[in-house]
TORKOL-4160 file (C-alpha; in steps of 0.2 Angstrom, whole numbers, padded with zeros to 4 digits, m for minus):
412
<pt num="1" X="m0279" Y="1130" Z="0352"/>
<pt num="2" X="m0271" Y="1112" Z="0355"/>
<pt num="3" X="m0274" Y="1103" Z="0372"/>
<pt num="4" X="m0255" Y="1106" Z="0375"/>
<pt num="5" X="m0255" Y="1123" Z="0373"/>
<pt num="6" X="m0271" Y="1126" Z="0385"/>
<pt num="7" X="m0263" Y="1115" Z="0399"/>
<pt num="8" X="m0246" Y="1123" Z="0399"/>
<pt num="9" X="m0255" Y="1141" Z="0400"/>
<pt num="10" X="m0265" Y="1136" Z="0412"/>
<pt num="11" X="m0250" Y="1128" Z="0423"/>
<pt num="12" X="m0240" Y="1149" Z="0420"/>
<pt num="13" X="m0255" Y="1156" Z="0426"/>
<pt num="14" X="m0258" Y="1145" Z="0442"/>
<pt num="15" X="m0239" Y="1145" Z="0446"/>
<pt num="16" X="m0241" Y="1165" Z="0443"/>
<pt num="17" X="m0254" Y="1166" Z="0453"/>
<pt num="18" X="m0245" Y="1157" Z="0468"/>
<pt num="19" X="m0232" Y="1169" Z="0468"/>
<pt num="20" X="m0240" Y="1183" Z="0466"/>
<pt num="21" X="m0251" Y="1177" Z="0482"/>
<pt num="22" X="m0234" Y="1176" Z="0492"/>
<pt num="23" X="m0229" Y="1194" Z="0484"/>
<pt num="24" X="m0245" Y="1201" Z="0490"/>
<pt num="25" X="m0238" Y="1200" Z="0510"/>
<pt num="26" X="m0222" Y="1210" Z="0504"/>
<pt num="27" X="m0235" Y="1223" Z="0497"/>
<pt num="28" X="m0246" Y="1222" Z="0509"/>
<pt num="29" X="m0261" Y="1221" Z="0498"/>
<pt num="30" X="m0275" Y="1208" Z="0497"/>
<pt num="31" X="m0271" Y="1194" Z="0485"/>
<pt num="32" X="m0286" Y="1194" Z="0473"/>
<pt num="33" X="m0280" Y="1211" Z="0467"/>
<pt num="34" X="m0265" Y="1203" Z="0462"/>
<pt num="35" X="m0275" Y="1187" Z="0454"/>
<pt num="36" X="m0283" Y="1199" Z="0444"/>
<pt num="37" X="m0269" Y="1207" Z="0438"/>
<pt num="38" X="m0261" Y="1193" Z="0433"/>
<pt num="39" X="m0277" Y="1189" Z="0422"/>
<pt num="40" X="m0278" Y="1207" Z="0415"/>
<pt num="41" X="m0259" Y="1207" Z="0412"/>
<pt num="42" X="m0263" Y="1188" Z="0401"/>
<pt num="43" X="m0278" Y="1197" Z="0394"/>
<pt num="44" X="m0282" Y="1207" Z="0377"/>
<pt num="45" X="m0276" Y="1222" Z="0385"/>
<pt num="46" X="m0261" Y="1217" Z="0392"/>
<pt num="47" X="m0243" Y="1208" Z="0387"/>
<pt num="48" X="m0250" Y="1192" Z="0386"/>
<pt num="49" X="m0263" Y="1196" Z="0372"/>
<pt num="50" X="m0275" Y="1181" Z="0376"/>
<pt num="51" X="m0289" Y="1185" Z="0367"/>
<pt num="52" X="m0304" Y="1184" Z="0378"/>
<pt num="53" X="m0322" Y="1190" Z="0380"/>
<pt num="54" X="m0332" Y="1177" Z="0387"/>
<pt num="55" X="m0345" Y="1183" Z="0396"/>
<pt num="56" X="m0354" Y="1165" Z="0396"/>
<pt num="57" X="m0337" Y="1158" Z="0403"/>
<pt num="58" X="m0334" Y="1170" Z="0416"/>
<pt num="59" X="m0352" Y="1167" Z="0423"/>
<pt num="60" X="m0348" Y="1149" Z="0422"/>
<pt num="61" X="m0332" Y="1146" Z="0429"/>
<pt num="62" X="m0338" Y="1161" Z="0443"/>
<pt num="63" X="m0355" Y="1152" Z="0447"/>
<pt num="64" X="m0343" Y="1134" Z="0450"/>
<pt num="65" X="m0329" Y="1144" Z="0461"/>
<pt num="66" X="m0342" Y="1153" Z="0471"/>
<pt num="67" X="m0352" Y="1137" Z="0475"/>
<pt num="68" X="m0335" Y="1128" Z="0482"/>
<pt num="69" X="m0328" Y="1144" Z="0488"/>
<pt num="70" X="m0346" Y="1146" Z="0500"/>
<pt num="71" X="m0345" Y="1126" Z="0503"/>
<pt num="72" X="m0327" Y="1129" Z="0509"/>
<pt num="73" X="m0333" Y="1142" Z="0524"/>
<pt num="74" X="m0350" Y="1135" Z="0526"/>
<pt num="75" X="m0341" Y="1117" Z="0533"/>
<pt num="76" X="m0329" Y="1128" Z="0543"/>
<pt num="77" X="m0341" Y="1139" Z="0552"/>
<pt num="78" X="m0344" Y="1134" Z="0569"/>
<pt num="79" X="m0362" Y="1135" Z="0574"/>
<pt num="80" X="m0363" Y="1137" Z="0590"/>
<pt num="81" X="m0352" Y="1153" Z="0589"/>
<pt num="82" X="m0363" Y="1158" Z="0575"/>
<pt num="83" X="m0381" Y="1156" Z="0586"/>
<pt num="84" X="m0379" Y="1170" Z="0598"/>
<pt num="85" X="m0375" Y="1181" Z="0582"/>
<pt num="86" X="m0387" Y="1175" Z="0571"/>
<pt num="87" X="m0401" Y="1187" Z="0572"/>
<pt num="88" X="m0390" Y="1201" Z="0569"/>
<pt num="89" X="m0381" Y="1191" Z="0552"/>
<pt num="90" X="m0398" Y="1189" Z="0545"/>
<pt num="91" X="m0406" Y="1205" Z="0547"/>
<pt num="92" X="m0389" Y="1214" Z="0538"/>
<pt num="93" X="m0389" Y="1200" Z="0524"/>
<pt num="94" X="m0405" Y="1203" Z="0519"/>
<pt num="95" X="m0411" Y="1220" Z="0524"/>
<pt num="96" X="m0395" Y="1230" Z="0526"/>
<pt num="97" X="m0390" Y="1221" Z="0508"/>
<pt num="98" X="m0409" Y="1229" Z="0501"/>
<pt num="99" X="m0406" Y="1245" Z="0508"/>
<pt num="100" X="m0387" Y="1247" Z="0502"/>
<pt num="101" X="m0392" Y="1243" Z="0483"/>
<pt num="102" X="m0407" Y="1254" Z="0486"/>
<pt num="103" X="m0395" Y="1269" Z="0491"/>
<pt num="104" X="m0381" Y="1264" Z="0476"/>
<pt num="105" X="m0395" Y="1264" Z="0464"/>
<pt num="106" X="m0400" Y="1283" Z="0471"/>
<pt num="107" X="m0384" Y="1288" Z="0471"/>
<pt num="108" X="m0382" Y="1283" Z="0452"/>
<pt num="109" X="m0399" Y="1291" Z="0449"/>
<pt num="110" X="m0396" Y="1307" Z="0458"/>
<pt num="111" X="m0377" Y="1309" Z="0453"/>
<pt num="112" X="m0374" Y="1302" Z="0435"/>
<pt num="113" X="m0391" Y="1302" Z="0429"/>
<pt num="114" X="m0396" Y="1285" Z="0427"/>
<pt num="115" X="m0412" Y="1278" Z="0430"/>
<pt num="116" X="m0418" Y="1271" Z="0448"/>
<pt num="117" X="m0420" Y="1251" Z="0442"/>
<pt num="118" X="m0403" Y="1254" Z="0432"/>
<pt num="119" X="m0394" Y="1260" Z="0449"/>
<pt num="120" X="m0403" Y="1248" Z="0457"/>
<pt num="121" X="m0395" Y="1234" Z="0447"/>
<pt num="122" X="m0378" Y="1241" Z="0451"/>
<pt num="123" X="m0381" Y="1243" Z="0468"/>
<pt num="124" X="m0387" Y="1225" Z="0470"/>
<pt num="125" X="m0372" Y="1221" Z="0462"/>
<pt num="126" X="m0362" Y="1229" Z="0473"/>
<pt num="127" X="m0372" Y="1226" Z="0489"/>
<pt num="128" X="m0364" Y="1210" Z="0496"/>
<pt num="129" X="m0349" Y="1207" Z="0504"/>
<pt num="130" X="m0338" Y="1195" Z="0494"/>
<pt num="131" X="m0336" Y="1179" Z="0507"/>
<pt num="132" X="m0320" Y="1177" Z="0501"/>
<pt num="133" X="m0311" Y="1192" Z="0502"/>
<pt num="134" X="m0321" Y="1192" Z="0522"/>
<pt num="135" X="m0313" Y="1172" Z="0525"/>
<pt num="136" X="m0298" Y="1176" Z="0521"/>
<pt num="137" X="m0293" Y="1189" Z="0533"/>
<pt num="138" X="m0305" Y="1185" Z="0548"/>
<pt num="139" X="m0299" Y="1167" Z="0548"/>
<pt num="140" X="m0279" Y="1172" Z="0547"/>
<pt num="141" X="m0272" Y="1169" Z="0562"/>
<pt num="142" X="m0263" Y="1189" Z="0565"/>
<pt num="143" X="m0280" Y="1196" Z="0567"/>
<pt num="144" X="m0287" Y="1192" Z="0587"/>
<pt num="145" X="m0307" Y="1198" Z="0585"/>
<pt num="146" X="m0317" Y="1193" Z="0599"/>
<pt num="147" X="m0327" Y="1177" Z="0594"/>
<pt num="148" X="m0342" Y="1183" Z="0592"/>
<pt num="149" X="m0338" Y="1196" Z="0581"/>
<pt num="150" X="m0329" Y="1186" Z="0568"/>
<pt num="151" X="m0344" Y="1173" Z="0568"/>
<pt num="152" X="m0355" Y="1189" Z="0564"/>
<pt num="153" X="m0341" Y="1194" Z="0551"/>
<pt num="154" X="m0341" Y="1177" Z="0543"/>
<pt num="155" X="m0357" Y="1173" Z="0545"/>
<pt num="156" X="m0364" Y="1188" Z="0535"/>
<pt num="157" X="m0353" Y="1188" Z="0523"/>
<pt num="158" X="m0358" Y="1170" Z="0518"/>
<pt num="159" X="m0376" Y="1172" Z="0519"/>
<pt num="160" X="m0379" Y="1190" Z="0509"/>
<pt num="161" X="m0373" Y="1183" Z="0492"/>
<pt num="162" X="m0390" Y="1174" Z="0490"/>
<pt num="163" X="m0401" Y="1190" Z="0491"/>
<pt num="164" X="m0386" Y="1199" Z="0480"/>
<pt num="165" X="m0390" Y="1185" Z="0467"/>
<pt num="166" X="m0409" Y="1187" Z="0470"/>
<pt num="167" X="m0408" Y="1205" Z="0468"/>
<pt num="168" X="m0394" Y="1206" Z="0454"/>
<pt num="169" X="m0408" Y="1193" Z="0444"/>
<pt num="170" X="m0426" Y="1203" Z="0449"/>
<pt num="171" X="m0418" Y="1221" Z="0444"/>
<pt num="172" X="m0413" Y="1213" Z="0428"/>
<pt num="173" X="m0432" Y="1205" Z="0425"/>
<pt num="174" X="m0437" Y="1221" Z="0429"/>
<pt num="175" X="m0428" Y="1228" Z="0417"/>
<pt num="176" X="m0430" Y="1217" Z="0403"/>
<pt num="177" X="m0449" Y="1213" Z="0406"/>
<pt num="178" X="m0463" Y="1226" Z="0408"/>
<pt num="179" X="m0475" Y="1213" Z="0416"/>
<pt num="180" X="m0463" Y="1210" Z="0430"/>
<pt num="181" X="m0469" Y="1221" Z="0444"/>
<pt num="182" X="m0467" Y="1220" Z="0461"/>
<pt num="183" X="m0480" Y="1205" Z="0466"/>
<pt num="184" X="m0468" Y="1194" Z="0454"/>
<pt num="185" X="m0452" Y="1201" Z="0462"/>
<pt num="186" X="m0459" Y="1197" Z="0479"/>
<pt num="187" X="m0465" Y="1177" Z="0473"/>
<pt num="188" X="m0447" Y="1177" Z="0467"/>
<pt num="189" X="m0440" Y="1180" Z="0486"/>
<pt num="190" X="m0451" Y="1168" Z="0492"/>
<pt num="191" X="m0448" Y="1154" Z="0480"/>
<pt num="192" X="m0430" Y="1155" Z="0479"/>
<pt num="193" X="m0425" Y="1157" Z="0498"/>
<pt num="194" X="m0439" Y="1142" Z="0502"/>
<pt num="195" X="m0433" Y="1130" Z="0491"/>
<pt num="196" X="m0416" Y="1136" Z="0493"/>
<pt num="197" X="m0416" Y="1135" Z="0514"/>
<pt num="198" X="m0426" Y="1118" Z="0513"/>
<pt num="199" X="m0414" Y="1108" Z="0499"/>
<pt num="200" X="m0399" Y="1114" Z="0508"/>
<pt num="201" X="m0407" Y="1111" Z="0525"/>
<pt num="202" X="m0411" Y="1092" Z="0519"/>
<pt num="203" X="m0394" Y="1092" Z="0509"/>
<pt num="204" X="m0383" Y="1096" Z="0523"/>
<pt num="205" X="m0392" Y="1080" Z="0531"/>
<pt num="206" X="m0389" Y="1071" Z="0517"/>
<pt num="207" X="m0372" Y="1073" Z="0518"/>
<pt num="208" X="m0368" Y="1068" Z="0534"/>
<pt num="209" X="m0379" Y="1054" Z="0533"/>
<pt num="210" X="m0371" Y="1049" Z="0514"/>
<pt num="211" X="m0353" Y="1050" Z="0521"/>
<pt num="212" X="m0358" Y="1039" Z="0538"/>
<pt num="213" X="m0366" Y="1027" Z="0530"/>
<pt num="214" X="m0354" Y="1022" Z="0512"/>
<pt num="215" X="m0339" Y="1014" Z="0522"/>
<pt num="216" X="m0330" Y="1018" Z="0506"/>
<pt num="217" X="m0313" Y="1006" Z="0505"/>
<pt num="218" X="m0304" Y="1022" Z="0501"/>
<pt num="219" X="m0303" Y="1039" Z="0507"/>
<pt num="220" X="m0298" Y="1047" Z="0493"/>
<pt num="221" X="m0318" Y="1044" Z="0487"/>
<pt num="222" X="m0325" Y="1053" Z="0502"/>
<pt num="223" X="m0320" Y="1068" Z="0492"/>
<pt num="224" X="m0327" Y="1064" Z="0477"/>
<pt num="225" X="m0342" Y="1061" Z="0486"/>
<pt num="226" X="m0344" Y="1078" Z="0494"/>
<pt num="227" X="m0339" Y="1086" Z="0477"/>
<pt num="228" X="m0352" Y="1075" Z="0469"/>
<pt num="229" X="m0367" Y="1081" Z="0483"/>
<pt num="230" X="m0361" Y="1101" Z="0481"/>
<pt num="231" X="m0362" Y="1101" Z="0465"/>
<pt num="232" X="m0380" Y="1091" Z="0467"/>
<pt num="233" X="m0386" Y="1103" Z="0480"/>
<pt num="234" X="m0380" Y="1120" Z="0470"/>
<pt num="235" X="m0390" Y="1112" Z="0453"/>
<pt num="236" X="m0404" Y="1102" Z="0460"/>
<pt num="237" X="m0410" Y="1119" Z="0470"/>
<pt num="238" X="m0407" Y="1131" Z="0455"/>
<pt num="239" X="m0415" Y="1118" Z="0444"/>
<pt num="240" X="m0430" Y="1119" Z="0452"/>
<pt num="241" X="m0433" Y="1136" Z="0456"/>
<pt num="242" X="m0422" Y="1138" Z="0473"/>
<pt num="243" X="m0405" Y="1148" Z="0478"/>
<pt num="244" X="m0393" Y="1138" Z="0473"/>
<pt num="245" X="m0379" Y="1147" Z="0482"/>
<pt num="246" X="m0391" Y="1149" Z="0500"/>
<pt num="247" X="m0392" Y="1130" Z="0497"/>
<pt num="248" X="m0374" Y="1125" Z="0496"/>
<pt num="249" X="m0369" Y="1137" Z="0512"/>
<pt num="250" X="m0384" Y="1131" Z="0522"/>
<pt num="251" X="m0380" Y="1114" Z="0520"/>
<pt num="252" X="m0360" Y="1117" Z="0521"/>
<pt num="253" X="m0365" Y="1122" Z="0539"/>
<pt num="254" X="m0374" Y="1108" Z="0544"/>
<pt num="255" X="m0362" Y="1093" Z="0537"/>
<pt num="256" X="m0349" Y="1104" Z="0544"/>
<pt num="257" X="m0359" Y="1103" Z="0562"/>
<pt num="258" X="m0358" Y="1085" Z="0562"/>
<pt num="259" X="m0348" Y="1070" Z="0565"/>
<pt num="260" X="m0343" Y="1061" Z="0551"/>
<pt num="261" X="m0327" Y="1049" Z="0548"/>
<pt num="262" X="m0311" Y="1058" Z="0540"/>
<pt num="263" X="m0318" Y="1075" Z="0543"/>
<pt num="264" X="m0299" Y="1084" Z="0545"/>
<pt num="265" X="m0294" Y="1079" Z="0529"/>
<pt num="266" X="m0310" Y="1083" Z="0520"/>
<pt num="267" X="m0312" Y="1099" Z="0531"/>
<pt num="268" X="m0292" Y="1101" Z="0522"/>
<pt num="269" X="m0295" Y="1097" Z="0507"/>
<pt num="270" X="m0311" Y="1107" Z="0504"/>
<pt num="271" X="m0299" Y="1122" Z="0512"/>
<pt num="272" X="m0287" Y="1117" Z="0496"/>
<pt num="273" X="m0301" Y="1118" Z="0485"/>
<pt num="274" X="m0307" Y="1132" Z="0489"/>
<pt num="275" X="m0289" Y="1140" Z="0484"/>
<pt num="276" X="m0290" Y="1134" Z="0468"/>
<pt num="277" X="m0307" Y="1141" Z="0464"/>
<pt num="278" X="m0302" Y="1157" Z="0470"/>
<pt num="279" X="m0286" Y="1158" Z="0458"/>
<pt num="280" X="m0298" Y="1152" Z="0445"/>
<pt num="281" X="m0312" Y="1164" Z="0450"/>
<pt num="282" X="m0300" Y="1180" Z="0451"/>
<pt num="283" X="m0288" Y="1175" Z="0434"/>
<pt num="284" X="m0306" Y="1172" Z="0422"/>
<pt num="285" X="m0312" Y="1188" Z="0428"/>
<pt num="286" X="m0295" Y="1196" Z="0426"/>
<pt num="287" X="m0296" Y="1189" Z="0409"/>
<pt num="288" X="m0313" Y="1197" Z="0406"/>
<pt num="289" X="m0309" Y="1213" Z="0410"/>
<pt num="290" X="m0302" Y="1228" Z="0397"/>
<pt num="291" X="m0291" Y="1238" Z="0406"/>
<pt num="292" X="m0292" Y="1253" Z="0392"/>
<pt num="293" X="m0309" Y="1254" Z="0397"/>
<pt num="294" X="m0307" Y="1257" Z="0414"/>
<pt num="295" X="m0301" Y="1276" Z="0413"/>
<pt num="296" X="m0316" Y="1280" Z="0406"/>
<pt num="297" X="m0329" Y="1274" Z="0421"/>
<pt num="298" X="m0314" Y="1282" Z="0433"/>
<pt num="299" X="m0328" Y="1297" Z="0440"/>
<pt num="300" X="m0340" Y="1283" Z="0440"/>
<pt num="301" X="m0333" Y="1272" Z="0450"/>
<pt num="302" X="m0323" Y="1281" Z="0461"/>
<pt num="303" X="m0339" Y="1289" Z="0468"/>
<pt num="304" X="m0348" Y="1273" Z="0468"/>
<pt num="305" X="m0335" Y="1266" Z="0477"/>
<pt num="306" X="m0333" Y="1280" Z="0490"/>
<pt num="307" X="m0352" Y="1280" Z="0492"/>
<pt num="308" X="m0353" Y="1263" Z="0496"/>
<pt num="309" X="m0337" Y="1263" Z="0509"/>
<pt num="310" X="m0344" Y="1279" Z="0516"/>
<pt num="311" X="m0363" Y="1280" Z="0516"/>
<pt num="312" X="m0371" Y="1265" Z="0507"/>
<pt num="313" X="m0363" Y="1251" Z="0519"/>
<pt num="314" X="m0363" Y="1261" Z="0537"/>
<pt num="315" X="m0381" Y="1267" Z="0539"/>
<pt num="316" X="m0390" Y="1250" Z="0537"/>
<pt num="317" X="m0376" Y="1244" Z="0547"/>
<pt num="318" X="m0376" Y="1254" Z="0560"/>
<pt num="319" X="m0396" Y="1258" Z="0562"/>
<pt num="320" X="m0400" Y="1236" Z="0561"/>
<pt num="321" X="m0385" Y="1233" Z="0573"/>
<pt num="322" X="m0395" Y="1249" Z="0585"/>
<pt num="323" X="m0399" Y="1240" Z="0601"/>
<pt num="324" X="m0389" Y="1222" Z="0598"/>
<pt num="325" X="m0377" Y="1218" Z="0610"/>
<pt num="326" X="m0360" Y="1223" Z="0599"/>
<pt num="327" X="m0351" Y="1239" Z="0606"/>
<pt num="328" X="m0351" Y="1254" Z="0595"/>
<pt num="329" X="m0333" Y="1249" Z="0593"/>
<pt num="330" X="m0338" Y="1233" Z="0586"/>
<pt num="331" X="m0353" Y="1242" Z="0576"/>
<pt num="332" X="m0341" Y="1252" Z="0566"/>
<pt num="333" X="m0329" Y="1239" Z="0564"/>
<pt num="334" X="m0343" Y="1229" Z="0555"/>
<pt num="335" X="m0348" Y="1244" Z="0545"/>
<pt num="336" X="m0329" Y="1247" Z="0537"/>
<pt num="337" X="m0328" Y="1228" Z="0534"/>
<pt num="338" X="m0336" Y="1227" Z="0517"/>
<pt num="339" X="m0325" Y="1221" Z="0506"/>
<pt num="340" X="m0332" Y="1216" Z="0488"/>
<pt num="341" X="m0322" Y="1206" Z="0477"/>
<pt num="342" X="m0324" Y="1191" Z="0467"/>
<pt num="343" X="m0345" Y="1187" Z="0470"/>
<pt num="344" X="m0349" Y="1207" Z="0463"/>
<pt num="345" X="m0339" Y="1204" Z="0448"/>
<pt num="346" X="m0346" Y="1190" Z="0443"/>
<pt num="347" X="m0365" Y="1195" Z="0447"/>
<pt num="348" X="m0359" Y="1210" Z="0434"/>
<pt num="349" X="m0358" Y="1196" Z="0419"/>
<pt num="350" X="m0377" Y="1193" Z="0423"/>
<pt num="351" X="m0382" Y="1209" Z="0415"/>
<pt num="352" X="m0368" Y="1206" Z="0400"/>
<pt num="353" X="m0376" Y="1190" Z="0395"/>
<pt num="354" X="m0394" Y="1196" Z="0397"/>
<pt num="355" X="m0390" Y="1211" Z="0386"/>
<pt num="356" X="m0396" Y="1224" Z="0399"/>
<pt num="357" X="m0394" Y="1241" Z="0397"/>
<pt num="358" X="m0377" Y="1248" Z="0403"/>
<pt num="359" X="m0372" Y="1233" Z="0404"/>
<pt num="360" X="m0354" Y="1234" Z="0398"/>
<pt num="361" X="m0353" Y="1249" Z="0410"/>
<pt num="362" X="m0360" Y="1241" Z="0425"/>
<pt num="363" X="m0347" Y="1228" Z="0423"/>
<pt num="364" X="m0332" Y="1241" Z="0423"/>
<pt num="365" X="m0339" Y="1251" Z="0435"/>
<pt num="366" X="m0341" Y="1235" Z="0445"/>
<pt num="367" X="m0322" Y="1230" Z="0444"/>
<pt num="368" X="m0317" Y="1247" Z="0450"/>
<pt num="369" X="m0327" Y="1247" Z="0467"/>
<pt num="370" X="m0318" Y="1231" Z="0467"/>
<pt num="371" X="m0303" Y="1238" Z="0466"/>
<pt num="372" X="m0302" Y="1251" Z="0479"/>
<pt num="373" X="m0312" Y="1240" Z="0493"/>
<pt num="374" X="m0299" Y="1229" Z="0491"/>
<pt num="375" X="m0285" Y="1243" Z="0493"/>
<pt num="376" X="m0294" Y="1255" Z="0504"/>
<pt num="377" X="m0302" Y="1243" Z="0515"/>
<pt num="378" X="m0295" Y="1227" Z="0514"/>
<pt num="379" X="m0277" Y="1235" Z="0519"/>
<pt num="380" X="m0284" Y="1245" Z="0532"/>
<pt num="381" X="m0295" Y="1232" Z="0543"/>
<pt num="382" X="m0281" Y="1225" Z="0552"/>
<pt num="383" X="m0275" Y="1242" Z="0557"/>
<pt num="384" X="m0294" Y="1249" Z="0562"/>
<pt num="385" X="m0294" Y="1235" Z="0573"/>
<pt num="386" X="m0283" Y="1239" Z="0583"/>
<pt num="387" X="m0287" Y="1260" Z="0583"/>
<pt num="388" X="m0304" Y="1254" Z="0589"/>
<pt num="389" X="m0296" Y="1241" Z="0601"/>
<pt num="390" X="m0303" Y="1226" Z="0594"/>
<pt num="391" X="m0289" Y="1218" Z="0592"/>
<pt num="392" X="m0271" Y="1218" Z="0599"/>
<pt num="393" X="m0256" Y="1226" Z="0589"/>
<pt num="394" X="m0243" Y="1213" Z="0593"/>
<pt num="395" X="m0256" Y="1201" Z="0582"/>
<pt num="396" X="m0260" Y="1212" Z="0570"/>
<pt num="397" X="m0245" Y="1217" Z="0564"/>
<pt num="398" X="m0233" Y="1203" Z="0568"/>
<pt num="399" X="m0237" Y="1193" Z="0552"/>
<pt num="400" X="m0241" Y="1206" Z="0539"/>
<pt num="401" X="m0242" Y="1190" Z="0528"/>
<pt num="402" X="m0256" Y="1181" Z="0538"/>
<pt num="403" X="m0266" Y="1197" Z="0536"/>
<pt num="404" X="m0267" Y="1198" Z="0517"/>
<pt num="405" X="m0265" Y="1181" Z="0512"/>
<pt num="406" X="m0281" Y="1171" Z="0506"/>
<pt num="407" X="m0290" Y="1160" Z="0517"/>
<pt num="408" X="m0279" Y="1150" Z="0528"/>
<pt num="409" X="m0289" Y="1142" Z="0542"/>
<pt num="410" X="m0287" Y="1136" Z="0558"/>
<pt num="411" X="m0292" Y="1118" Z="0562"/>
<pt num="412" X="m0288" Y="1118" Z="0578"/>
């Protein structure tokens, strides 16, 4: 396809995506349901008949969004709201995301008959909570959570995509390799949250230090310099063996922590970035999918997805949270806050390229839990908020826009 063709396609389908994002508030449903549907509607299945079955490409572009997407919150997390929380963040983005694959992947086992390490797969796929689906309605101004709260929210959601990848990559060893057993699978934890923590710990130094220190003639380089070092931070950890996506939010956190010249405007233009991955994230994905398929995981994945909302997500949440300061209002407001939505779909093209078995239906499956947390649970936060009285109606419902929009942040 000629260059002109490509760009002028890829202009429709930003400018589509833009509008739909405005539509979305009218609707009141999350944005990256419409992001996607512009993709499926530009895809094989749908009027636009772009062929496209990229599984390679969708990793890809998915991998590069994620990373800047992550970034994005990491540099606008504020870390001393996060400290009193942290604890608590940890424990659910590594333990509570273990024992929600563990009990996807019995569920699978138990109800449809696959085997325990295939469920498994699926339910470490499913496990996280998509950071940017959590960022973009915690950090819109109508929803008025107490602080702590929403630090617990963000933080999690930021933190838990590095055990998702971890487990989303062992499952799939173990599935491929007979001689992986669980001494390798525990190495693999080890190695890849070590060098992750420690490159993103030195990173984030490196940053700040970098950005002091360059007295650059023009700001407009100082972004190119932090693009330059995420980019270095997500592929010098994964080259050697670390998290790449632990490394890039830990040291997100600490750059963002610290004081450095022109931080508003990078801090902005991060923000904008991160807009643009996401439209990115959501159309290739959109693209990838085959809506004729779809019907036929419906049982699949409306079980899944009821089992995660309902079962898989509220016990670990709600036995690790046992005995932490949060109220059991706040408890079950953390529990119901699980939205998936790009991160899952994207670990789901692991399996596709690595030729796993189920592959193909781990992936539709996937996109359907997608699909109805965004509409059952992303719709419905705002209002369980305020039934649980989190969070005052007058703010909740006075900007229906601010609710469902992506991530618009305040830099106040």
């Amino acid at each position: 396809m000629p260059i002109e063709q490509i760009m002028l396609g890829a202009a429709v389908l930003l400018l589509a995506s833009v509008l739909a994002g405005k539509l979305s508030a009218r609707l009141g449903v999350p944005a990256l349901l419409l992001f996607l549907a512009v993709g499926m509607l530009a895809g094989s299945d749908g009027p636009g008949g772009l062929p496209f079955d990229h599984p390679q490409i969708a990793e890809s572009v998915g991998v590069v969004a994620l990373t800047f997407i992550l970034f994005g919150g990491g540099l606008d997390t504020h870390w001393p709201s996060v400290r009193p929380v942290l604890r608590a963040s940890l424990i659910l983005s590594t333990v509570g995301v273990a024992v929600t694959a563990t009990l996807v992947g019995l569920c699978a086992k138990f109800v449809f008959g696959w085997t325990l390490r295939e469920g498994i797969l699926l339910g470490a796929i499913v496990s996280a909570t998509d950071a940017a689906a959590v960022f973009g309605i915690l950090r819109s101004k109508s929803l008025g959570l107490p602080a702590s709260l929403k630090s617990l929210l963000e933080f999690e959601s930021g933190s838990n995509d590095p055990m998702a990848v971890f487990l989303t990559l062992g499952m799939i060893a173990f599935l491929g390799s007979p001689a992986f057993g669980p001494i390798q699978f525990a190495l693999m934890f080890v190695q890849q949250m070590a060098i992750g923590g420690a490159l993103g710990y030195g990173m984030g130094k490196l940053m700040a230090f970098a950005v002091n220190r360059l007295n650059l003639e023009f700001e407009g380089l100082y972004p190119v310099v932090t693009i330059s070092l995420v980019l270095l931070t997500y592929g010098l950890s994964a080259v050697v063996g670390g998290n790449g996506f632990l490394a890039v939010y830990l040291a997100a956190i600490i750059f963002g922590n610290s004081e450095f010249p022109h931080k508003r405007s990078l801090v902005q233009f991060h923000d904008g970035l991160g807009w643009l991955m996401q439209i990115a994230l959501f159309l290739t994905l959109g693209l990838q999918v085959f809506p004729s398929r779809l019907p036929a995981v419906a049982v699949e994945g409306v079980v899944i997805s009821l089992f995660l909302m309902f079962v898989a997500r509220p016990i670990p949440v709600l036995g690790l949270l046992t005995g932490s300061p949060l109220s059991w209002r706040e408890r079950v407001l953390v529990a119901w806050a699980g939205l998936r939505g790009g991160a899952p779909i994207v670990l789901a093209t692991f399996p596709l390229i690595a030729g796993t078995s189920k592959a193909d239906l781990i992936f539709d499956v996937v996109f359907f839990v997608v699909l109805l947390s965004s509409l059952i649970q992303g719709t419905s936060i705002g209002w369980l908020s305020v039934r649980l009285g989190l969070a005052p109606a007058s703010e909740v419902f006075a900007s229906q826009e601010a609710v469902t929009a992506m991530p618009v942040r305040d830099h106040a």
